[in-house]
LUMFI-162119 format. One record per residue (C-alpha): residue in one letter; x, y, z. Coordinates in pm, whole numbers, plus 50000, padded with zeros to 5 digits. Example, Ala and Ser with C-alpha at 12.3 -4.5 7.8 and 13.67 -1.06 7.14 Angstrom:
BEGIN
a512304955050780s513674989450714
This chain:
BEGIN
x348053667039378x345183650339436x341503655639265x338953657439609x335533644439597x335883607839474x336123575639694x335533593340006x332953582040285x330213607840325x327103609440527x324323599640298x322753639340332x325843649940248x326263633739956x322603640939859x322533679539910x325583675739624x323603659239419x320923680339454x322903711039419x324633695839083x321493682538979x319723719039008x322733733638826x322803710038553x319413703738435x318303739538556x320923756338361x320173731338049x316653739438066x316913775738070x319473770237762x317183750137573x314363770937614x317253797837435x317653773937200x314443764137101x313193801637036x316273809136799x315693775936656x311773781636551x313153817636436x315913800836224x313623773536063x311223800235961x314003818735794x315353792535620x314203761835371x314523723235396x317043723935176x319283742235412x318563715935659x319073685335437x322853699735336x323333706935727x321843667735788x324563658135530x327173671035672x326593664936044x326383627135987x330283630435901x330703653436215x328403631236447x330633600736370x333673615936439x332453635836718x331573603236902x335033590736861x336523625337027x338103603537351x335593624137592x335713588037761x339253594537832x338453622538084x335393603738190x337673577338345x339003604438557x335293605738730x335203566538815x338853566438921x339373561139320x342433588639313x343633617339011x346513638839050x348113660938798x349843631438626x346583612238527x345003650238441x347653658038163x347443621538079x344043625837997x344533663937843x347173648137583x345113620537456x342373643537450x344513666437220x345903638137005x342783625836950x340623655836815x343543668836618x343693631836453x339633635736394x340053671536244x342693658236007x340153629535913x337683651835874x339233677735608x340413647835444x337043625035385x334743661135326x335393653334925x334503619534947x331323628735137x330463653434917x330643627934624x328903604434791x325973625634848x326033643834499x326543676634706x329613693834647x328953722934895x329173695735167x332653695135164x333033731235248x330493723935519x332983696135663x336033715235619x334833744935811x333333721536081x337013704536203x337123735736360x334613723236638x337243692636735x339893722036855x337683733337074x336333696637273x339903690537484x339023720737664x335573711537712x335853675237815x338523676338027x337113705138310x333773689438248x334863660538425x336953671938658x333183692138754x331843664138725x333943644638937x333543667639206x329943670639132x330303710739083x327973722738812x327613758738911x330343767338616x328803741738358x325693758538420x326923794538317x329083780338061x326053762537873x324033790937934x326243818837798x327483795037487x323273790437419x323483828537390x326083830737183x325233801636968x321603813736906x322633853236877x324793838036578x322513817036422x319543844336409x321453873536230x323523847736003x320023838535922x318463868135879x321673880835694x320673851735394x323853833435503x321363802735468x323063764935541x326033787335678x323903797135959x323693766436101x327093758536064x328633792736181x326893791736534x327793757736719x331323769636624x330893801936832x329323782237129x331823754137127x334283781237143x333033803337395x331903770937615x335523760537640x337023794037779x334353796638028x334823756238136x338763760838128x338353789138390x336033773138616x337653738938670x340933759938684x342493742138432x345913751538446x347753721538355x350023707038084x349123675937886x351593646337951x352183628637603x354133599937833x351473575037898x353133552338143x350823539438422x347543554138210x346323516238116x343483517338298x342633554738172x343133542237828x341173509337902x338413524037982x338263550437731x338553525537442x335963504737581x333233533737573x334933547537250x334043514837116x330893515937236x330603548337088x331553534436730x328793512036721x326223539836876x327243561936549x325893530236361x322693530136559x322253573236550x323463577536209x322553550335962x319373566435920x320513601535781x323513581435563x321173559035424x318533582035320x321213605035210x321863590834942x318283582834828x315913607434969x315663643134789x317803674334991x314123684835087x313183652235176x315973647035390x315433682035534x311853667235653x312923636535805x316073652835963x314643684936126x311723657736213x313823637336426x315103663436590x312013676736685x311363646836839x314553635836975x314873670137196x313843657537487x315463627237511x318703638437320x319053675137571x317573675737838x318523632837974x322073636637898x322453665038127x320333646738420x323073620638307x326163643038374x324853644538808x324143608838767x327063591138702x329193604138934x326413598639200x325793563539100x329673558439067x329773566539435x326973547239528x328333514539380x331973524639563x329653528639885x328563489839820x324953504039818x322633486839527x321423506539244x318093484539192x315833510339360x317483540639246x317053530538881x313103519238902x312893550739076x314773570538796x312853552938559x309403563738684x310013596638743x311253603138408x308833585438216x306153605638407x307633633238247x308353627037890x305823601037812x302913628637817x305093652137635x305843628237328x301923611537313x300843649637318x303463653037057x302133626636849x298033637136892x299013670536784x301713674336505x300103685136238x298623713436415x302023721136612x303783718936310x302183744236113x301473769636411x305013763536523x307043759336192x304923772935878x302913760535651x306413752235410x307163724335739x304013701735686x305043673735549x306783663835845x304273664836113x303313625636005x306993617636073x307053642736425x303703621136473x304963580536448x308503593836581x307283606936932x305333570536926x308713554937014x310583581737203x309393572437585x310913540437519x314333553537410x313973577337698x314303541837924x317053531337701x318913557237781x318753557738136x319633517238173x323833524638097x324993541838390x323463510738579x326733493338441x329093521038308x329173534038725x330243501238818x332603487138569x330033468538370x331473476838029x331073448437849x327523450537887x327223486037774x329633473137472x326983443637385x323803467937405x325803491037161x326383461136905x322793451636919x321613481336859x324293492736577x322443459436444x319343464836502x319043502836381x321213499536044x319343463935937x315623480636027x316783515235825x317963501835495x315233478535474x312793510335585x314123537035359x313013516135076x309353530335168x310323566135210x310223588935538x307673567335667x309023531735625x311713551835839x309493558936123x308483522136117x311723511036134x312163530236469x308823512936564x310563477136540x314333488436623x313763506836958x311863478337146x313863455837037x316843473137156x315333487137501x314423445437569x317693433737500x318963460937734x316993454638003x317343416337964x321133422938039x321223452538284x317823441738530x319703409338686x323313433538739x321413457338955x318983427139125x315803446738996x313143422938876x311313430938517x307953429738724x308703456638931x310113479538664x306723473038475x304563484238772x306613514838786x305943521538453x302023517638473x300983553738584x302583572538343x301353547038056x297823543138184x297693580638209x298993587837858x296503560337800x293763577737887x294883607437753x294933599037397x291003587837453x290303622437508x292133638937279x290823617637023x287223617837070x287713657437120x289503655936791x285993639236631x283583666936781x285483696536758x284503722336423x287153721536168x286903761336116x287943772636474x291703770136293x295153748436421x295633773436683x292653768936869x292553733636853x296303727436979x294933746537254x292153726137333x293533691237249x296673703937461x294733716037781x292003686537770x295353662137686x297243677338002x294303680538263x293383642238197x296963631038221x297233649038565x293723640738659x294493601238627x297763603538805x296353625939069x293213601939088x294593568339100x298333570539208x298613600639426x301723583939637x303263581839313x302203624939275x303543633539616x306763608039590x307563631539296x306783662739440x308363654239750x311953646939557x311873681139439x311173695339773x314053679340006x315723695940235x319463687440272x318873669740552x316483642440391x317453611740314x319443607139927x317513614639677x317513600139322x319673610639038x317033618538752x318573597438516x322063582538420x325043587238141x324763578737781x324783586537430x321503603337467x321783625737159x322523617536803x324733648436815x326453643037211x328703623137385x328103608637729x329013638437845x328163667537615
């Protein structure tokens, strides 16, 4: 048997009504889910206490490691591969298996020790009843790529999409029910769970793993080469939360933690998805011999345009989003949420620069980015946490451009896409957050400080939003219609962009979660 969809020639509308179609799935489906998400979330926060957060932080730093070490690059080889039958499938299935029961093994094993090291001893009941979520990822890697590989996202989209439901549901009356930390560990069980049964049925999955790996060396190659580059992206994503851990307060860490993930929600949900369509496409692409130079500036523009006025808003207005949104009990973090979202457009780019080299073989490049920035991340947070939560956020200040220009410096010349031009695609969005932040801050100086935080997130937000649009529309309007345009194609127009490309995008994801 052979897997259809890969390799093939294709007329170029062809191929871009798929990606459309998978694109509209994916990110549509993810969008609607995280808009599930985020309403159970606020729901949950108000329910519970920092505390319950910091334990949760504790523990997911252990899960997050191993999680990125769960071989979901062994089924991604499957989507670069130029033929898969049902050998390489239950090739991939048993080191899929192997692998995650290993990790749950590890897991119950090391939850003392991290409880220990943390001073925390209800950590290790955390852990323990967390290995539970590593049953569950062979049957959700495996049809994901398969999916993927065929870029089908129709069942993705209902499987992330009924899991949200499920997840949230859970979380909300475990809540309400005073189940406290248990609440958050409870529901991504129950949408891991339910997410694999749907995913197993619609990539008709009906096939036995093959523990004989002969003639899987490639498979296995390029699995441990992104597994590795995974190890060193758990340095980058979680040095911060281990360090602190074991210095910061549990409410203190419940701040910082819940703060970053404010913040990293954009880039860490709704990229990675974009991501999913993208490598595939651009793995075709590079198979086509077609270069991936304008695809990427392209990419790049169009999503900075989008969460570069998102994150400056972010910034301007934390203190009054946090307390409308979160209660007055969550102020403390809004000057975190604020010099966080500083930084976040730029990991936004970051993100987007490995499927430039991951699509076409480029490994080694994606394994040197990873090093530096396992390097760069740890060294700026343990010299940063000795100032608190916000000697954190300046370490992100120094760590992520440092990172995004060592990136670029080694993925621009593979794709032939010269730094200049990626800067002039970058100059509407910037010059219109630019502007932005002029008005929001000389409203900020005029407005009276009685009309309370609701009324002046609404007013900073609406001034914010009508000058950012009023700049673009104003002084880049090609740039406007380009953008509108790409949402409005026909299958018959020419290929559109992919939105963005596959990495670790999420502290808590894989490249393809």
């Amino acid at each position: 048997m052979t897997i259809d969809g890969a390799g093939e020639q294709e007329a170029p509308e062809g191929f871009g009504a798929r990606v459309r179609s998978a694109l509209a799935w994916r990110w549509g489906s993810q969008l609607v889910a995280q808009f599930i998400t985020w309403g159970s979330t606020i729901l949950v926060v108000r329910l519970l206490d920092p505390s319950d957060y910091g334990l949760f932080a504790m523990s997911q730093v252990v899960v997050t490691a191993l999680n990125f070490l769960n071989g979901w690059s062994f089924a991604s080889s499957l989507i670069q591969a130029e033929k898969v039958g049902e050998r390489e499938i239950g090739q991939a299935f048993a080191l899929l298996l192997l692998t995650n029961g290993a990790l749950a093994l590890i897991q119950l094993l090391i939850a003392p020790l991290a409880a220990s090291y943390y001073g925390q001893p209800e950590v290790a009941a955390l852990l323990r009843v967390q290995a539970l979520i590593f049953l569950a990822i062979p049957f959700t890697a495996l049809p994901t790529a398969l999916l993927a590989r065929r870029l089908e996202f129709r069942g993705q989209g209902i499987a992330n999409l009924v899991s949200a439901i499920v997840a949230a549901v859970t979380a909300l009356v475990l809540a309400w029910r005073g189940f406290g930390v248990w609440a958050l560990i409870y529901a991504p069980i129950a949408g891991y769970a339910v997410r694999a049964a749907i995913m197993c049925v619609a990539a008709r999955l009906w096939v036995r793993p093959v523990f004989d790996l002969k003639g899987a060396g490639r498979m296995v190659g390029f699995g441990g080469a992104l597994t590795l580059c995974q190890l060193f992206w758990i340095v980058q994503s979680q040095s911060d939360i281990f360090i602190a851990g074991h210095v910061f307060t549990v409410h203190q860490l419940g701040l910082y933690s819940e703060a970053l993930f404010l913040t990293l929600i954009v880039t860490g949900r709704f990229i990675p998805p974009l991501n999913d369509v993208a490598f595939p496409a651009y793995s075709e692409l590079h198979k086509a011999g077609r270069s991936l130079g304008p695809y990427f500036e392209r990419t790049m523009q169009s999503v900075l345009l989008v969460v570069s006025p998102i994150y400056i808003g972010l910034s301007l207005t934390a203190p009054e989003a946090i307390l409308v949104v979160f209660g007055a009990k969550w102020t403390g973090m809004a000057p975190i949420v604020s010099g966080l979202a500083l930084v976040m457009p730029l990991m936004a780019v970051q993100i987007i620069c490995s499927p430039t080299v991951t699509a076409t073989g480029k490994e080694r490049i994606y394994l040197a980015t990873s090093m530096a920035g396992a390097a760069v991340f740890a060294t700026s947070f343990l010299i940063g946490v000795q100032f608190g939560a916000q000697g954190l956020v300046r370490a992100w200040w120094v760590a992520a451009p440092t990172l995004l220009a060592i990136t670029l410096a080694l993925t621009l010349p593979q794709i032939k896409l010269p730094l200049r031009r990626l800067l002039l695609a970058a100059l509407p969005p910037a010059a219109a957050c630019l502007a932005m932040a002029g008005v929001v801050a000389a409203l900020r100086l005029v407005l009276p400080a009685d009309i309370g935080p609701v009324a002046t997130l609404a007013i900073l937000g609406l001034a914010g939003a009508a000058t950012y649009c009023a700049i673009l529309f104003l002084a880049w309007p090609d740039v406007v219609r380009q953008s509108l345009a790409m949402l409005r194609r026909t299958p018959s127009d020419p290929l559109p962009l992919p939105a963005s490309g596959p990495a670790p995008g999420d502290r808590t994801s894989t490249i393809a979660d």
